[in-house]
C-alpha positions in Angstrom: 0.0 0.0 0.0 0.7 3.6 -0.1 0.4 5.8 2.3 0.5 9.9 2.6 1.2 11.9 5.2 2.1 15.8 6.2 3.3 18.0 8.8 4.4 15.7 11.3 6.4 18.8 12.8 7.9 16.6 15.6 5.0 14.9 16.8 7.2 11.6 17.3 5.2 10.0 18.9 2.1 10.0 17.1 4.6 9.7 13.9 5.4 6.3 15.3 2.0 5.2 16.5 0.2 6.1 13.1 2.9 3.9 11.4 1.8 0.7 13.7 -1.9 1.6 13.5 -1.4 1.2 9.5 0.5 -1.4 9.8 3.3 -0.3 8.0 6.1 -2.4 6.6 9.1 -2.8 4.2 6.4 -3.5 1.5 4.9 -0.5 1.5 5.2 3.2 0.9 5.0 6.3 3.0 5.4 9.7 1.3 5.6 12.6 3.8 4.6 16.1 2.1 6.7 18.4 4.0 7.4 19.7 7.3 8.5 17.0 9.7 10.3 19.5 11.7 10.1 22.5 13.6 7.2 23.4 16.4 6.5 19.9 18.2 8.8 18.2 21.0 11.1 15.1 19.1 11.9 16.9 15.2 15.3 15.3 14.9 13.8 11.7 16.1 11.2 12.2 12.9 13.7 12.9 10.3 16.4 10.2 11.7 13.5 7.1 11.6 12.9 8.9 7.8 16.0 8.6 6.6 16.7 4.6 7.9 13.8 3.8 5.7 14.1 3.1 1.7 10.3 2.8 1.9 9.9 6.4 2.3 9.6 9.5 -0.1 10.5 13.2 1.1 8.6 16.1 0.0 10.3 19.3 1.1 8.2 21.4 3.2 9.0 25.3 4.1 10.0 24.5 7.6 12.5 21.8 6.3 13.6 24.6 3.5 14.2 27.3 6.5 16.2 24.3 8.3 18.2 23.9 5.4 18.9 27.2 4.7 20.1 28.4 7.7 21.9 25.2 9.1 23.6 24.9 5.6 25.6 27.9 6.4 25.8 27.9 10.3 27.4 24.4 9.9 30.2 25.5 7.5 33.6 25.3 9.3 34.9 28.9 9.7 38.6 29.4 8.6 40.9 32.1 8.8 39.5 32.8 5.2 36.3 33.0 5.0 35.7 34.4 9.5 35.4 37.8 8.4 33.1 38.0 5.8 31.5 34.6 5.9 28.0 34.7 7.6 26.0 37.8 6.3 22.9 40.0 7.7 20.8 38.5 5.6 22.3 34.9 7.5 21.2 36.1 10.7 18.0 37.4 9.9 17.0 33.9 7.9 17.8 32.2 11.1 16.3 34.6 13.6 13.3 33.8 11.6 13.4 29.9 11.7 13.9 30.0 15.0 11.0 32.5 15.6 8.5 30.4 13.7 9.2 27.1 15.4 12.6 26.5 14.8 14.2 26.7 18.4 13.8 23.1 19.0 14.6 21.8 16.3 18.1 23.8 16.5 18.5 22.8 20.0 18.4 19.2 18.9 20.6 19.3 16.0 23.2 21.2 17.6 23.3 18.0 19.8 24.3 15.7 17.2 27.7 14.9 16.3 29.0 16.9 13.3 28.3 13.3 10.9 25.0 13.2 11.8 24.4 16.8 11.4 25.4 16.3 7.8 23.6 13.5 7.0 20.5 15.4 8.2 21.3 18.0 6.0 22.1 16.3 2.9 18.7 13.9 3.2 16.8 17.4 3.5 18.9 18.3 0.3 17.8 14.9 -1.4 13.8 16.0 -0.8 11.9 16.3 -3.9 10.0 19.5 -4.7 6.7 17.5 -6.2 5.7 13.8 -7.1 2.9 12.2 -9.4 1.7 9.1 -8.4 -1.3 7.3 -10.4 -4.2 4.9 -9.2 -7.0 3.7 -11.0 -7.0 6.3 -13.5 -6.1 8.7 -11.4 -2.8 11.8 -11.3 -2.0 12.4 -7.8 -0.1 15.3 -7.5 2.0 15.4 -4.2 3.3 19.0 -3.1 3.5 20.4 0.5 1.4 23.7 0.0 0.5 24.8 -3.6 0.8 25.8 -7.0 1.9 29.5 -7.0 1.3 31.7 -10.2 -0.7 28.3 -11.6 -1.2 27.5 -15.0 -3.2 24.3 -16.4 -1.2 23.8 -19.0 2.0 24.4 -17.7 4.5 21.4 -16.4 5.5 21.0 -13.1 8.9 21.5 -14.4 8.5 24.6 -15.5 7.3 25.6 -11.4 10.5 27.5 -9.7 11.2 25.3 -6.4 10.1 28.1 -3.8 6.5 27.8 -5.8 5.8 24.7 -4.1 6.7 25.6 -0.8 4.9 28.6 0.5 1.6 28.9 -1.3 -1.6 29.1 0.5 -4.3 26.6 -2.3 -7.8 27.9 -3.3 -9.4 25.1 -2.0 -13.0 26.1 -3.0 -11.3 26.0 -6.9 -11.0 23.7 -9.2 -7.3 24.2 -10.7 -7.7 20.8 -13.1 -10.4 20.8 -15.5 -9.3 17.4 -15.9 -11.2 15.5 -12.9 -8.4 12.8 -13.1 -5.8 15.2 -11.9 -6.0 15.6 -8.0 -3.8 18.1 -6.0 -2.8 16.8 -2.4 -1.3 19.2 -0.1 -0.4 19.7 3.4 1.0 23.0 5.1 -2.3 24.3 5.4 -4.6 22.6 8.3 -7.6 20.9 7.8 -9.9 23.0 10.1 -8.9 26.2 8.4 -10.6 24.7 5.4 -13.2 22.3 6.3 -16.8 24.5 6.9 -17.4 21.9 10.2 -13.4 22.9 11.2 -12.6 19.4 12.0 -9.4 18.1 12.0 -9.8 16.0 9.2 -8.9 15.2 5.5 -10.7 17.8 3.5 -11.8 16.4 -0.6 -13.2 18.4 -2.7 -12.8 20.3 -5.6 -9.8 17.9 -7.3 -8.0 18.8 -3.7 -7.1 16.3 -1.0 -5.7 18.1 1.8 -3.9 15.7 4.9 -2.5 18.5 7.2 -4.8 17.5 10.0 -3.2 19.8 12.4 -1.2 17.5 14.8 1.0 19.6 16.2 -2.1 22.3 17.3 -4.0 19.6 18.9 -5.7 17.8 15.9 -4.7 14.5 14.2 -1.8 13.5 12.3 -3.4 11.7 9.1 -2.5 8.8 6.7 -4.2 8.8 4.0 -3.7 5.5 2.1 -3.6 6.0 -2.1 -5.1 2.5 -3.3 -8.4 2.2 -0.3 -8.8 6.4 0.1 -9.5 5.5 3.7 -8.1 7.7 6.2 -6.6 6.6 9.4 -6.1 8.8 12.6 -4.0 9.3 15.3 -5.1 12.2 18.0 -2.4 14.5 19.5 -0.9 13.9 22.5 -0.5 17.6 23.5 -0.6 21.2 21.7 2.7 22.3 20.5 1.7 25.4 18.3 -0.6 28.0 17.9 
């Protein structure tokens, strides 16, 4: 089976326990759409059990871009060379940012890694795809963390700068397909800001499945599995974020 999640932003544990509800195993497939880090309590712990699994396709999300973007520079080993001129404003300001919009933890925990580890975060991160198509039945499945910025029908996801995919907020009362077969699923925004009951659930409609359940604000973290279209649940433990 295959299996898609979002925005697990450090909710280990329900990570885990969502894994062993579905049952999942080295025959199937997990694809996580962004932003395992940053807000909840273990982010480190969810990207390590990511990255010792083959089964298991990274979308980037923003919060691993901000991660990446600042620890790719903070980590660089400062020489007599480069010292003076090395880290910029613009540096500091990207990572007073991160750490402003959830990143303190996850900072706090990767500075506790030994310098290997540390890279071998980083270069997983790097490895994260911007966008994936899957197919079942008929179907496109479209797999981005947030959106389609500046969209275009007939234009190929190729074409899409990789910052499109990352920040923007869908439509979700449009229809950006005319072709029904094509299906946008998305996490980065969560479920309750769409749904009309505000339930932390999947929200479909309107070629959009949207998994983002809100975990880390109290809500569920969500598998939804590609060949059944059942979802399956795990409640949060605890509010993380706001």
């Amino acid at each position: 089976m295959r299996y898609l999640i979002s925005d697990v932003h450090g909710c280990y544990e329900e990570y885990r326990e969502l894994l062993e509800k579905i049952h999942f195993s080295d025959e199937d497939e997990l694809y996580v759409l962004g932003d395992a880090v940053d807000r909840g309590p273990e982010p480190i712990k969810v990207i390590q059990d990511m990255m010792m699994r083959p089964n298991v396709t990274y979308i980037v999300g923003n919060h691993d871009y901000m991660m990446l973007n600042t620890l790719r520079r903070l980590t660089v080993e400062i020489t007599e060379e480069n010292y003076a001129d090395y880290l910029t404003s613009e540096d500091l300001m990207n990572y007073s940012c991160w750490l402003l919009d959830g990143g303190q933890i996850t900072a706090n925990q990767f500075r506790a890694l030994p310098r290997e580890e540390q890279r071998a975060v980083l270069d997983y991160l790097s490895d994260g795809l911007t966008y994936e198509v899957i197919e079942e039945r008929g179907k496109q499945l479209i797999l981005v963390h947030a959106g389609l910025r500046e969209f275009e029908e007939h234009r190929d996801l190729d074409e899409y700068a990789f910052l499109d995919f990352l920040f923007e907020r869908m439509d979700y009362g449009r229809r950006y397909y005319s072709d029904y077969r094509k299906i946008i699923v998305t996490g980065h925004t969560p479920t309750p800001n769409i749904r009309a009951d505000a339930q932390p659930l999947v929200y479909r409609g309107n070629g959009h499945i949207a998994i983002d359940c809100g975990c880390v604000f109290g809500g569920n973290l969500a598998a939804y599995c590609v060949e059944t279209e059942e979802v399956t649940y795990v409640k949060s433990k605890k509010r993380w974020g706001r």
